[in-house]
LUMTIVO-8595 format. One record per residue (C-alpha): residue in three letters; x, y, z; residue number from 1. Coordinates in steps of 0.05 Angstrom, whole numbers, plus 32768, in hexadecimal, padded with zeros to 4 digits. Example, Ala and Ser with C-alpha at 12.3 -4.5 7.8 and 13.67 -1.06 7.14 Angstrom:
2
SITE residu   c1   c2   c3 num
SITE    Ala 80F6 7FA6 809C   1
SITE    Ser 8111 7FEB 808F   2
END
This chain:
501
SITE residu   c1   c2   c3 num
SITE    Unk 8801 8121 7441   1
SITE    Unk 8840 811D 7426   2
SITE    Unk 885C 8158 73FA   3
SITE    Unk 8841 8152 73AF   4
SITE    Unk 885D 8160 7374   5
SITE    Unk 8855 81AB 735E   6
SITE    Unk 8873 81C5 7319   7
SITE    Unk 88A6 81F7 7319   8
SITE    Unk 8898 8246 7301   9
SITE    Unk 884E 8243 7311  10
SITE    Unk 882A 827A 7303  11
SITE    Unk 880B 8293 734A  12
SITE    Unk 87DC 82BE 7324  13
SITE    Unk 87BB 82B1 72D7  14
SITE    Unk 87A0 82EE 72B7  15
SITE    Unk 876F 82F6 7280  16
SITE    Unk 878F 82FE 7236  17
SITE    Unk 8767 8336 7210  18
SITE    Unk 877C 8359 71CB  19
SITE    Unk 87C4 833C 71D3  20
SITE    Unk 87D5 8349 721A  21
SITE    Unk 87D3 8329 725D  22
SITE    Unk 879C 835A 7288  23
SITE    Unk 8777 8350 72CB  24
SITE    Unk 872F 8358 72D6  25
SITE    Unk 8715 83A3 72C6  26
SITE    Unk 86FB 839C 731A  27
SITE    Unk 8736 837B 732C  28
SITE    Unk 870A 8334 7342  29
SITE    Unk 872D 82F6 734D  30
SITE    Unk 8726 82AF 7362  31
SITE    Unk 8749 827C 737C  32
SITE    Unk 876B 8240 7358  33
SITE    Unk 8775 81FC 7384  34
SITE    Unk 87A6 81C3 7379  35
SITE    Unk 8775 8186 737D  36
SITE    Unk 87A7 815F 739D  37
SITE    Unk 87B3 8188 73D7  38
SITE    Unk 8776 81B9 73D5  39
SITE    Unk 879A 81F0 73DC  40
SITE    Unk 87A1 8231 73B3  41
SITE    Unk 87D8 8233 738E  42
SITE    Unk 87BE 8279 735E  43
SITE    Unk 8796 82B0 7353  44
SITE    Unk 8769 82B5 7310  45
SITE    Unk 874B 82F2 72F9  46
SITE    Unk 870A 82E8 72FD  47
SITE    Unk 86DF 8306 72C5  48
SITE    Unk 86AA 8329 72BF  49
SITE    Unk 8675 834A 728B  50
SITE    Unk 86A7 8388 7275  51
SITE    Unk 86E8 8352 7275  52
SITE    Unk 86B2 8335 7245  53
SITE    Unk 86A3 8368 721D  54
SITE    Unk 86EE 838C 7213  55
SITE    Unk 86FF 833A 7202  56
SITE    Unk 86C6 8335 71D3  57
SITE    Unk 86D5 837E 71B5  58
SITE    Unk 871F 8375 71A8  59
SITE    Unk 8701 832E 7187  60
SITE    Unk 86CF 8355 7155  61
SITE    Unk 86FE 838D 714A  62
SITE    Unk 8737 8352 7131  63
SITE    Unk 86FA 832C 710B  64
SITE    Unk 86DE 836B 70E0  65
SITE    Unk 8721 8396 70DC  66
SITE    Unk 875A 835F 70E5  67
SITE    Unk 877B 832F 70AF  68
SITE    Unk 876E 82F7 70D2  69
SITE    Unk 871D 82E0 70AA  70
SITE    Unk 8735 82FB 7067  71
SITE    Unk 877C 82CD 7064  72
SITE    Unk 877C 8297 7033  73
SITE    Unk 8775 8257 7051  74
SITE    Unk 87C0 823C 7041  75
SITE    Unk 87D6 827D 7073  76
SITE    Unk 87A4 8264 70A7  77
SITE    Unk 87C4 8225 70A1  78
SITE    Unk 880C 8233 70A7  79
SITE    Unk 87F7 8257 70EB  80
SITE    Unk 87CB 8220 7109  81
SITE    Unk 8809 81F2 70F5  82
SITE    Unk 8835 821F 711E  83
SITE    Unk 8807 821E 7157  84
SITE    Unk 880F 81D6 715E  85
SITE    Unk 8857 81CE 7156  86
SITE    Unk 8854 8208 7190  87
SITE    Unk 8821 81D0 71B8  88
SITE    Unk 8851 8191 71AD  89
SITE    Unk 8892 81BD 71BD  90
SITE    Unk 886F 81CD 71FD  91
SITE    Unk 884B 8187 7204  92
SITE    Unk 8877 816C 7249  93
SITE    Unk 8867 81B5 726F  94
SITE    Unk 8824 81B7 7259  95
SITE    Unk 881B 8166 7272  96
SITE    Unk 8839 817C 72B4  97
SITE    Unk 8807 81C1 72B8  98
SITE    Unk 87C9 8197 72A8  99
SITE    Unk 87D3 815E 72D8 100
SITE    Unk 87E6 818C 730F 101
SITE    Unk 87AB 81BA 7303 102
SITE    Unk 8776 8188 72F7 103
SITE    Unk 878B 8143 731B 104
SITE    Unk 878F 8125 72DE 105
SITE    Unk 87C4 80E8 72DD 106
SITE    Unk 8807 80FC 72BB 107
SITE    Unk 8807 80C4 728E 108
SITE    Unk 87C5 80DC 726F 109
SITE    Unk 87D1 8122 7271 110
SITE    Unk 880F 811A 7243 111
SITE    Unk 87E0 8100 7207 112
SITE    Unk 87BB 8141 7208 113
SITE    Unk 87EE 816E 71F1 114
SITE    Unk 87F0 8149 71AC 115
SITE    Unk 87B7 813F 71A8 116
SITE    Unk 87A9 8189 71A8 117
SITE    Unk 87DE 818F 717F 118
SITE    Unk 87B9 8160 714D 119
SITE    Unk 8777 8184 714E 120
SITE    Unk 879E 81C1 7133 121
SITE    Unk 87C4 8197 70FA 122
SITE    Unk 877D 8178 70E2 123
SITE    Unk 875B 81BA 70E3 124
SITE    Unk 879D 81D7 70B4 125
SITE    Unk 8797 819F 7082 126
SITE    Unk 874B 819D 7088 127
SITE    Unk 8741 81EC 7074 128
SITE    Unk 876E 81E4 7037 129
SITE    Unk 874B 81A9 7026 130
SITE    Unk 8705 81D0 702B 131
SITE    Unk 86E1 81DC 6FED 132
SITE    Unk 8695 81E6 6FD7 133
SITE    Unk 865D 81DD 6FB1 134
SITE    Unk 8657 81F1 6F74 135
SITE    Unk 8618 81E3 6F4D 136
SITE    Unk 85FC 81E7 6F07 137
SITE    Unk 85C0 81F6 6EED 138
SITE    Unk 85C7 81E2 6E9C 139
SITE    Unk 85BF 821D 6E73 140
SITE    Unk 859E 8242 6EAC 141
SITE    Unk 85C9 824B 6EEA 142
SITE    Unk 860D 823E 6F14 143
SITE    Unk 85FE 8237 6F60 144
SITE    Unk 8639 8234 6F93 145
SITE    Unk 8646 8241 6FDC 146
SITE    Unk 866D 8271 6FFA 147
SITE    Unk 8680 8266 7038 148
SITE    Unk 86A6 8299 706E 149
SITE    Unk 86A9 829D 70B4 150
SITE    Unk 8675 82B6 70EC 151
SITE    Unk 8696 82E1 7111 152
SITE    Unk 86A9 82E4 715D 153
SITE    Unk 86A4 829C 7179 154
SITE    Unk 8696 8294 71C8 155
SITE    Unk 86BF 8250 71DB 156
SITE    Unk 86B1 8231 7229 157
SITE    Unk 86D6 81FE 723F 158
SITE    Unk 86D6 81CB 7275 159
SITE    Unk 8706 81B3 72A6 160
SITE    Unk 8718 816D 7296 161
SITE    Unk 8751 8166 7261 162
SITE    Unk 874A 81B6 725D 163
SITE    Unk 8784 81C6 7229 164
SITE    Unk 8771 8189 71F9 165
SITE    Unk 872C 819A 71F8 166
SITE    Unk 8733 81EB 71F1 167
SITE    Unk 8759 81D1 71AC 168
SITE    Unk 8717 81AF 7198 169
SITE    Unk 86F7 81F7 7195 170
SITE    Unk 872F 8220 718A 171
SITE    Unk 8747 81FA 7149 172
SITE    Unk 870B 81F6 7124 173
SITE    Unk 86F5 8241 7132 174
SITE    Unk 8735 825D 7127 175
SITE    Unk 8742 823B 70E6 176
SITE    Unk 86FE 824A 70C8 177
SITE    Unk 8718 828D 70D3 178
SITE    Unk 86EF 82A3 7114 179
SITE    Unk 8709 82CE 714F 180
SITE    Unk 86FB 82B1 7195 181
SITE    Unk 86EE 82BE 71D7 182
SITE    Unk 8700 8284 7206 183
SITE    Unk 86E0 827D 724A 184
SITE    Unk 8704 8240 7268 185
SITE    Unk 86F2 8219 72AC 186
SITE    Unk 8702 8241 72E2 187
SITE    Unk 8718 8202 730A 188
SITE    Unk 8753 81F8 72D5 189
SITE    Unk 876C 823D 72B8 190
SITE    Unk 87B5 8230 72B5 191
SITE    Unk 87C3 8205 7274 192
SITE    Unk 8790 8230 7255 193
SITE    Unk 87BF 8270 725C 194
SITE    Unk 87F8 824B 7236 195
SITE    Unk 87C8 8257 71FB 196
SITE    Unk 87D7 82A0 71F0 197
SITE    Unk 882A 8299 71E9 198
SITE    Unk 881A 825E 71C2 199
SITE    Unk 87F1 8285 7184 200
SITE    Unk 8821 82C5 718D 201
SITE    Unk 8859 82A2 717A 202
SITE    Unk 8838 8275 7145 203
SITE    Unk 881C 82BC 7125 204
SITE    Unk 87DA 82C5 712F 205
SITE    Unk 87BF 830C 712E 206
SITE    Unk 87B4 832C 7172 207
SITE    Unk 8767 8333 7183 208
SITE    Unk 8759 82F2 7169 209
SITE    Unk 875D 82CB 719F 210
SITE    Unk 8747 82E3 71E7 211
SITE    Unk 8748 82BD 722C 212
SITE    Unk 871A 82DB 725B 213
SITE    Unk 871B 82A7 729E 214
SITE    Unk 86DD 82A6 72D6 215
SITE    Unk 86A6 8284 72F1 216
SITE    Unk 866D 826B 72BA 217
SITE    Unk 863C 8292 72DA 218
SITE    Unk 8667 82D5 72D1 219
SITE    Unk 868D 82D8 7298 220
SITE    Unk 8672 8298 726D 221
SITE    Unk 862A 82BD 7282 222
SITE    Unk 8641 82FC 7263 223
SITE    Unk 8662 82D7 7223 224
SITE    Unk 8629 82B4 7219 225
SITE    Unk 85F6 82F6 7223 226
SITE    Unk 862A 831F 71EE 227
SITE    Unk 8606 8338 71BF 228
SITE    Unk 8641 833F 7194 229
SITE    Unk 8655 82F3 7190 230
SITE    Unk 862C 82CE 715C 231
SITE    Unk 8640 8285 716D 232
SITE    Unk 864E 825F 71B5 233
SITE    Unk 8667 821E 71BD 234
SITE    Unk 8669 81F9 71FE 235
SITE    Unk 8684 81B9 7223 236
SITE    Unk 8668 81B0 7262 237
SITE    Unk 862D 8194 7289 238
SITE    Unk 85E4 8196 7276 239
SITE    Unk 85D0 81CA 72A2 240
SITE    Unk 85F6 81EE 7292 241
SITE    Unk 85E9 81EA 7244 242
SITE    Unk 859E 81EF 7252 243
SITE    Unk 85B1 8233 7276 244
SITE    Unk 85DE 8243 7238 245
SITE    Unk 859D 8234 7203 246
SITE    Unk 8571 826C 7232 247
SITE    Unk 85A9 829E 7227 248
SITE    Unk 85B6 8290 71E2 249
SITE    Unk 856F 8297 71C9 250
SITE    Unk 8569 82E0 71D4 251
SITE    Unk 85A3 82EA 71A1 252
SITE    Unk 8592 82AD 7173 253
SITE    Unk 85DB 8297 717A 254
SITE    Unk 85F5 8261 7155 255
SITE    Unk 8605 822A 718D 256
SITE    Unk 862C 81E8 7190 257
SITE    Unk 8630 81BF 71D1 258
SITE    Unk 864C 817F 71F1 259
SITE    Unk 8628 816D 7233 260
SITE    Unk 8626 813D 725E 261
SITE    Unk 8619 80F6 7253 262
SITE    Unk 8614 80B1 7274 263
SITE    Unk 862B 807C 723E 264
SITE    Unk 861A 8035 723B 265
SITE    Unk 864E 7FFD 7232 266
SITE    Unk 8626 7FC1 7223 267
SITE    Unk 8650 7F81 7226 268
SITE    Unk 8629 7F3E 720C 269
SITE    Unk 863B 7EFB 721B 270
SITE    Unk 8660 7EF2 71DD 271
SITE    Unk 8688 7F2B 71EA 272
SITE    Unk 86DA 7F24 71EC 273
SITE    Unk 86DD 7F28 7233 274
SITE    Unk 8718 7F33 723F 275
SITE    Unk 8723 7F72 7216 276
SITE    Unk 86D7 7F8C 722C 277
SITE    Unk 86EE 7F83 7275 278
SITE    Unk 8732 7FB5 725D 279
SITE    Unk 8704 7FE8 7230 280
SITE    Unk 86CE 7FED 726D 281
SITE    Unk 86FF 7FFA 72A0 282
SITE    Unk 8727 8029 727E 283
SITE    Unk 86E3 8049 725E 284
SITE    Unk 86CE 8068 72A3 285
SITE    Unk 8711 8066 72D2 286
SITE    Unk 873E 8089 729D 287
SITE    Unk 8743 80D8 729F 288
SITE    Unk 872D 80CA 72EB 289
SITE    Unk 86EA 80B9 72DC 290
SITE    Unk 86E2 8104 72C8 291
SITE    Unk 86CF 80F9 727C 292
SITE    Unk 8689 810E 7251 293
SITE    Unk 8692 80CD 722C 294
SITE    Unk 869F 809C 7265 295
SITE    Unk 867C 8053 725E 296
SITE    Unk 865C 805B 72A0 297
SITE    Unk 8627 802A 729E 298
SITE    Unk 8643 7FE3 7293 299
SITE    Unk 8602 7FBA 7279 300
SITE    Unk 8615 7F74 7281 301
SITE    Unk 85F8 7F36 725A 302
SITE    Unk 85DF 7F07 7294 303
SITE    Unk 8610 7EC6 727D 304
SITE    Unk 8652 7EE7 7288 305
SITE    Unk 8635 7F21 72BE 306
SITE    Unk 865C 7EFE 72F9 307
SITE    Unk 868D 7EF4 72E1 308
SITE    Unk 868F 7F3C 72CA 309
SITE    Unk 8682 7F57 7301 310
SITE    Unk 86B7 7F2A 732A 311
SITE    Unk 86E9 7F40 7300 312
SITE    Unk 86DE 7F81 72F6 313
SITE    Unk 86D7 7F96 733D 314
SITE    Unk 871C 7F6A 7343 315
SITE    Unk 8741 7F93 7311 316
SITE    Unk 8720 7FDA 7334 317
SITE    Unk 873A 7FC9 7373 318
SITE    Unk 8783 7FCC 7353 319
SITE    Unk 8781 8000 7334 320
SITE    Unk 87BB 8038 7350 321
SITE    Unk 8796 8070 7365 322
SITE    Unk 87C3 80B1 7381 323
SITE    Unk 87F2 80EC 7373 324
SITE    Unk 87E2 80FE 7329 325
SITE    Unk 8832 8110 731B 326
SITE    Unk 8844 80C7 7328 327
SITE    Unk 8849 80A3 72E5 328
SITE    Unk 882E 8060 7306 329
SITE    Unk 87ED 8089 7319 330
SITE    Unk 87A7 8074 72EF 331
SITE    Unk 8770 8098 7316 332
SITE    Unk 8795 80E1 7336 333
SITE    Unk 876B 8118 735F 334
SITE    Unk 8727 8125 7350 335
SITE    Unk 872D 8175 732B 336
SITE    Unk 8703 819D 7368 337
SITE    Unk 86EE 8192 73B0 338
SITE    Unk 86A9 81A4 7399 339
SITE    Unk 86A4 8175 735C 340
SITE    Unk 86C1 813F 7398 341
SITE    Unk 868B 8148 73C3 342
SITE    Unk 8654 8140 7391 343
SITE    Unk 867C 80FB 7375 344
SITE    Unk 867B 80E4 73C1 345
SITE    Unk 8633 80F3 73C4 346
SITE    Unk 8627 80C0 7390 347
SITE    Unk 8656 808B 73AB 348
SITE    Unk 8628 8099 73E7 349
SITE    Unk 85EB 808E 73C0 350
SITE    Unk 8602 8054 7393 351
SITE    Unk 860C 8032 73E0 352
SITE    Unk 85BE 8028 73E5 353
SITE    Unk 85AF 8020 7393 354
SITE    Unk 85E5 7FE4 738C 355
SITE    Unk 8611 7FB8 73A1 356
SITE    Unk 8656 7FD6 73AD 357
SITE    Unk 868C 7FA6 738D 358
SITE    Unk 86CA 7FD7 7399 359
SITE    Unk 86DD 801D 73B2 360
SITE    Unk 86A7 803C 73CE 361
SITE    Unk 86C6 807C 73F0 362
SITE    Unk 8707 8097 73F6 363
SITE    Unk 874F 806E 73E6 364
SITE    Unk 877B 8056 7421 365
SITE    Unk 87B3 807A 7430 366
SITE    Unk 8799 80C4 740E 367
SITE    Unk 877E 80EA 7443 368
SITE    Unk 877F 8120 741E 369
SITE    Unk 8776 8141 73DC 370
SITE    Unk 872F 8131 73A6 371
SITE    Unk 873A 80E5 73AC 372
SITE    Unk 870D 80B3 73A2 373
SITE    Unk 871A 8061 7394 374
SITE    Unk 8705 8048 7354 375
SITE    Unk 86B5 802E 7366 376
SITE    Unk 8689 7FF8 7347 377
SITE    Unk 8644 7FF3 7355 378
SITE    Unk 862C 7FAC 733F 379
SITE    Unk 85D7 7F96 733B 380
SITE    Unk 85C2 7FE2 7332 381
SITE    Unk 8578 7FEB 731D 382
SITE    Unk 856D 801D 72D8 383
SITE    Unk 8548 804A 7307 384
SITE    Unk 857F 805F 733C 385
SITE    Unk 859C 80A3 733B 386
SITE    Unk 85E9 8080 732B 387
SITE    Unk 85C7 8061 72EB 388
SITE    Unk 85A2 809B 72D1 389
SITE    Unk 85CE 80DA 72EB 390
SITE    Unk 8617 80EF 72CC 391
SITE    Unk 864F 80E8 730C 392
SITE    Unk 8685 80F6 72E5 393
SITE    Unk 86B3 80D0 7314 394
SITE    Unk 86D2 8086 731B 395
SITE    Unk 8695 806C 7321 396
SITE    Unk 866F 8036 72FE 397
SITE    Unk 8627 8011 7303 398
SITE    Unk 8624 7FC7 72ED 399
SITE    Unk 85E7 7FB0 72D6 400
SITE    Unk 85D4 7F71 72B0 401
SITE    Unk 85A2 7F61 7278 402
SITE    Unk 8580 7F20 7256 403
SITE    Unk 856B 7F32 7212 404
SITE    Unk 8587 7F5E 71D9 405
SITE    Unk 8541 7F8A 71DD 406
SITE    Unk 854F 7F93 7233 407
SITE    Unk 8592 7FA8 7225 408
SITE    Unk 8582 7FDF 71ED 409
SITE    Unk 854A 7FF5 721F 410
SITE    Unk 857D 7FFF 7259 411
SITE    Unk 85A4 801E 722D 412
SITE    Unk 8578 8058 7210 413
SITE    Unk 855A 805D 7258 414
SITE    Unk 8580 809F 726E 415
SITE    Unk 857D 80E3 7259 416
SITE    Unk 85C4 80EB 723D 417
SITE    Unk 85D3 80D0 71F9 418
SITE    Unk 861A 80D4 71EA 419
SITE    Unk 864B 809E 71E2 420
SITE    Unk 863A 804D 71EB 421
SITE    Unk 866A 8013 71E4 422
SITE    Unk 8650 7FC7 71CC 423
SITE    Unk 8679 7F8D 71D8 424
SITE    Unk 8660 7F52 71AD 425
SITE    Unk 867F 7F29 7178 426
SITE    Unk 8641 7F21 7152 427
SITE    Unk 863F 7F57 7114 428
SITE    Unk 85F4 7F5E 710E 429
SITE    Unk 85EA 7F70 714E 430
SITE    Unk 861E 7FA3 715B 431
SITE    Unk 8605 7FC8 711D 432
SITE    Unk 85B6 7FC2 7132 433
SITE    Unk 85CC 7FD2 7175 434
SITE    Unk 85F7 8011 715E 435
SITE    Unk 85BF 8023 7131 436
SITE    Unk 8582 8026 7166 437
SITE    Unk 85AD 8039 71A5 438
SITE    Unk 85A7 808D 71B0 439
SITE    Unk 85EC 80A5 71B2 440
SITE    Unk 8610 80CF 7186 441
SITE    Unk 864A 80A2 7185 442
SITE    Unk 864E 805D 7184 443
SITE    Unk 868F 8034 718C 444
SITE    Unk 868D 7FE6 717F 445
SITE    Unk 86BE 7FBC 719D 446
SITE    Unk 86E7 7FEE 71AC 447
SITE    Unk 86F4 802D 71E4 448
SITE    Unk 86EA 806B 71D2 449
SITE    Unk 871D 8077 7196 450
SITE    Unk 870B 80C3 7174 451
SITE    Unk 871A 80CB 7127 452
SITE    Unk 871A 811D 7123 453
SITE    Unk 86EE 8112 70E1 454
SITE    Unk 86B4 80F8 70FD 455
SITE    Unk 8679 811F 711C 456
SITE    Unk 867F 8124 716D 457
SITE    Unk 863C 812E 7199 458
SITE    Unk 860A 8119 71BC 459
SITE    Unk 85BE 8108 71B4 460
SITE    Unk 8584 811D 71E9 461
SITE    Unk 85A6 8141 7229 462
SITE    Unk 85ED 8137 7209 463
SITE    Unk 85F1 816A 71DA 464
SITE    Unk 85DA 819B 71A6 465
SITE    Unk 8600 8192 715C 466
SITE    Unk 863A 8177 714F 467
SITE    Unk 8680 8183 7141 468
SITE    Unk 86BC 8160 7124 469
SITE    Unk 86DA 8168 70DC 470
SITE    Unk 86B2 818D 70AE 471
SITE    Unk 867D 8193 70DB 472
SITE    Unk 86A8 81C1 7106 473
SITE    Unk 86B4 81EF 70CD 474
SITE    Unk 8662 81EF 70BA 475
SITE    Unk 865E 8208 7107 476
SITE    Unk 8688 8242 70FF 477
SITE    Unk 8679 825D 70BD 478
SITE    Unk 863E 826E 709A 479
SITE    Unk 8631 8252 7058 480
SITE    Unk 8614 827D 7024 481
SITE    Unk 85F5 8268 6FE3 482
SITE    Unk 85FE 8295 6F9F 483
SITE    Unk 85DD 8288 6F67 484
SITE    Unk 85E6 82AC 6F27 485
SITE    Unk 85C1 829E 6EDE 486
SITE    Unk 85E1 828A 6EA0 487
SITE    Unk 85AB 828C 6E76 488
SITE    Unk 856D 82B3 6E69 489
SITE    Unk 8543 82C5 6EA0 490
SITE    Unk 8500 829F 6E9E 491
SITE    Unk 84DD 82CC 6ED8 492
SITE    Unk 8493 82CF 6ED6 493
SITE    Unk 8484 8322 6EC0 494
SITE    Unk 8452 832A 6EF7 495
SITE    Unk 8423 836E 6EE2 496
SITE    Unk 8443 8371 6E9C 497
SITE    Unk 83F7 8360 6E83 498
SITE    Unk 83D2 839B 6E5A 499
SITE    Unk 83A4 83B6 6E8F 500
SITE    Unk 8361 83C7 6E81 501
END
């Protein structure tokens, strides 16, 4: 294959960020770090293990009980968390270029992600200024109010699609409610992760509040999520993996918020705007290479229009520009991992004898090498195959169609995964009966998937545990304690004030 396009000043080895400086693992471990494009290794990550852990997660709990960082008012928190995202948009075209190359994402959607990390810091400054509480009274008798402060140490894993955007989802909230953290990010993408530390030193924020300790799940996140000494966990990721997280968390009684994996309906009905369903459905699974918890990857299709659909879409899948994720033309890049490529392939392989392949269907022409695979449509697939009931997380899509209303809300709720779905109808009751009765926790109508920061994000069923997203993100990472004081006289019952006999 031709040379690719490789940024300049690479790091060829990414270190672990504890108490303020930039340390390799206590044993010295590493592992490797592969360009997707190319497969080969282009870096060295320390890779942690249980002491990293536990000098991260002491230089954490020393910063939370001893440091300035939980007892500043929320204004200073604020002026800080807007510095760290003017630090995020001055650095938004290198962090673009880092994120692409590290995770095969296409430039073009890599460059969003910088401001939109940037964002998530902004809303979380205005939001914990904005904060107040309850008060309540009790006429004549009592005044009731909540006081509210922060855990402690907060145990953040990440995954490894949009990596940097979606570390600010944790670290915003947690840091602004006035947490210390410990991130664990994917070990397949460590390198925009590592911009985070010069980031938060030169917006200000205390050292020991935020540690980076990188490594496999099943080393360091294992030991994060064992640590006795961290109250609160909250994951992205994939089910398993959560329902490994739960087992380790009980022992502890941790306080745990997690976004799994999901396998979201977009139901399109015959009175659908075609047209635009056709754009929102494509884009829905092929965008972000496929790689996405939210992606519409079941396209239930109203029997009228379902040819058509299906003609069309399959047309429109077959054009689009699959290659080098640099190249600004580029809508589906590298697939992040040889591993996570296999097990996409295995599906396409599957989805061969569960449907009838309408486009794709292996590996581009032209890219011999490098975690490519051409956008694939499945059309005619039953609710029982594996590609209808099983997250790929990968360009590709099942098609299947549906007669009535009721089939269509059955097909829908007929996974294990409940977190997004997208309806396509122009009729108003419907969409809202439909958005009412269909298990997801989010629900877009007539529209792609569009996040306001206020509103709650998770999942129902296999997709999650809690959610998170404005306020809700600051309930997460503080506790919320109720005072109540009298006013009045005391009416208390004088238990063994009797004359005994």
């Amino acid at each position: 294959m031709a040379d690719h396009y490789v940024p300049e000043n690479l790091p060829t080895r990414i270190q672990h960020y504890i108490d303020g400086k930039f340390v390799d693992s206590v044993n010295g471990a590493t592992f490797d770090v592969l360009n997707p494009v190319s497969n080969t290794n282009y870096a060295t990550a320390a890779a942690g293990q249980k002491e990293d852990i536990e000098l991260a997660v002491a230089a954490a709990t020393r910063a939370f009980n001893d440091g300035p960082w939980p007892r500043m008012k929320p204004r200073e928190r604020s002026r800080i968390l807007n510095k760290i995202a003017d630090a995020v948009e001055a650095q938004e075209a290198r962090l673009a270029e880092l994120e692409s190359f590290d995770s095969g994402l296409p430039i073009t959607q890599a460059r969003g992600q910088a401001m939109r990390a940037a964002e998530n810091f902004r809303f979380f400054a205005d939001l914990i200024v904005a904060q107040f509480d309850d008060a309540m009274k009790v006429p004549g008798s009592q005044i009731n109010y909540v006081n509210r402060k922060p855990i402690g140490v907060a145990g953040l894993i990440t995954p490894w699609n949009t990596p940097f955007m979606l570390e600010s989802w944790k670290l915003a909230p947690s840091l602004a409610s006035g947490c210390t953290v410990v991130l664990k990010p994917a070990e397949f993408t460590p390198l925009s992760a590592s911009l985070w530390a010069g980031i938060f030193e030169e917006a200000g924020l205390p050292q020991g509040v935020f540690n980076l300790v990188n490594g496999l799940g099943e080393e360091a996140g294992d030991a994060l999520v064992k640590h006795p000494d961290v109250p609160l966990i909250s994951f992205t990721g994939e089910t398993t993996t959560g329902q490994t997280i739960f087992r380790n968390a009980a022992t502890n009684l941790k306080g745990l918020s997690m976004e799994l994996g999901g396998k979201s309906p977009c139901v399109v009905f015959a009175d659908a705007d075609f047209d635009a369903a056709i754009d929102s459905a494509l884009f829905g699974v092929f965008s972000l290479n496929g790689e996405r918890c939210t992606a519409g990857s079941r396209i239930l299709v109203e029997r009228p229009i379902y040819d058509e659909f299906c003609e069309k879409y399959a047309a429109r899948a077959k054009n689009i520009v699959v290659g080098d994720p640099h190249d600004p033309k580029t809508e589906v890049g590298a697939l992040v991992h040889p591993e996570h490529y296999n097990k996409v392939m295995s599906f396409v392989d599957i989805g061969k004898s569960e449907g009838r392949l309408l486009a794709g269907g292996g590996r581009p022409e032209g890219l011999d090498h490098g975690n490519y695979v051409a956008p694939t449509v499945f059309a005619d697939v039953k609710p029982e195959a594996r590609i209808f009931q099983e997250e790929i997380f990968g360009p590709v899509v099942a098609i299947t169609p549906f007669d009535t209303d009721e089939e269509a809300l059955e097909l829908a709720n007929g996974v294990k995964y409940g977190l997004a779905a997208y309806i396509w109808t122009q009729n108003l009751t419907r969409a809202h009966n439909f958005a009412q009765n269909v298990e997801a926790g989010m629900v877009w109508l007539n529209s792609h998937n569009v996040r306001d920061l206020r509103t709650p994000f998770g999942g129902v069923k296999a997709s999650g545990l809690g959610h998170e997203g404005g306020f809700r993100s600051i309930d997460f990472y503080t506790d919320q304690q109720a005072v109540h004081i009298t006013l009045g006289a005391v009416h208390t019952p004088k238990f063994g004030a009797s004359a005994s006999n």
